[in-house]
N, C-alpha and C positions, 0 to 999 in steps of 0.2 A: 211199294216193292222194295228189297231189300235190297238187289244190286240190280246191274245192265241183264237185258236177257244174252242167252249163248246162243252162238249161230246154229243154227241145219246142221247134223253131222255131231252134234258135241256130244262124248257120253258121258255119264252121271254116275255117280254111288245117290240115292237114296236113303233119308234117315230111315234105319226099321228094315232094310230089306239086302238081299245078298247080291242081285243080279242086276249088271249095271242096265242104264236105261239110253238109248239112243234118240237124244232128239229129233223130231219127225216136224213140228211144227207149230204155230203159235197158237194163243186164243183159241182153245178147245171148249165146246162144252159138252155135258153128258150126264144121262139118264139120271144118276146118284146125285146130281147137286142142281136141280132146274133153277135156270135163271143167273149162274155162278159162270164165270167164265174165267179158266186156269190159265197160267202162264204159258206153258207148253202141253204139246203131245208127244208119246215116244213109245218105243217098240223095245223089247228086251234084247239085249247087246250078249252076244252076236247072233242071234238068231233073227233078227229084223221081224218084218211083217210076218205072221204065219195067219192069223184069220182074225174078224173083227174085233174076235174075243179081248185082246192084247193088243189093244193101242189104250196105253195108261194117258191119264192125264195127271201132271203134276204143274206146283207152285215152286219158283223159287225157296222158298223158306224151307221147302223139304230136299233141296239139293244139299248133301253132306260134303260130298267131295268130287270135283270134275276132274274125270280124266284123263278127258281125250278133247279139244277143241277143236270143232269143226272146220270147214274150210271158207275161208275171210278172203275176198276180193273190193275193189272198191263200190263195187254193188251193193256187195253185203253190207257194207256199214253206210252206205247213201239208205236202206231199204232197213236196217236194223235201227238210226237216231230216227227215222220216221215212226217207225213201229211205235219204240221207248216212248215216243212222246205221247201216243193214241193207246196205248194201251189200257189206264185208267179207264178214258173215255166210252171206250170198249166197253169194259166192265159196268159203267154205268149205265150205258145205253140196255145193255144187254138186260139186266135186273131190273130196268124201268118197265122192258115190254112183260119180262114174265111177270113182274105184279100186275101188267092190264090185260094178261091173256089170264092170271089165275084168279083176277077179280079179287084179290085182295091187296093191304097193304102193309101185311106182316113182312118182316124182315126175310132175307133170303133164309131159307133153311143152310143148315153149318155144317 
């Protein structure tokens, strides 16, 4: 991972795209990547949730420019260095079951 993840609440400019994205939540996965597990989830900024259609998943590496930081208490950061640290593992765990649910041992699709 490139940097720390952003709290709840942070919004994003995305590389490629005009409309900012309001993070919603961590370790998403979804139908286009099986077996992939993203950094965050997020809703377009400011129109938040409207239907399941629009809850994006995005990677670190595609955040251009943050511009709003969400709200930081000592929770948040007791509950965000736990995250940082499991994240990886996440990911690994996660691509382990989809090669034993899809019976193969081809790389994740990209």
């Amino acid at each position: 991972m490139s940097r720390e993840l952003l709290p709840i609440g942070s919004v994003v400019n995305l590389k490629g795209t005009e409309i900012p994205m309001m993070i919603c939540g961590f370790c998403p996965t979804g139908p286009a990547r099986p077996g992939y597990v993203y950094d965050y989830s997020g809703f377009p900024y400011p129109e938040g949730y409207m239907d399941t259609l629009k809850i994006y998943q995005f990677d670190n590496e595609q955040i251009e420019r943050v511009l709003a930081l969400g709200y930081q208490d000592r929770e948040t950061f007791v509950y965000m260095n736990a995250l940082q640290q499991r994240v990886e593992e996440v990911k690994q765990q996660v691509a382990k079951q989809y090669e034993g649910e899809s019976g193969s041992s081809e790389e994740r699709p990209e």
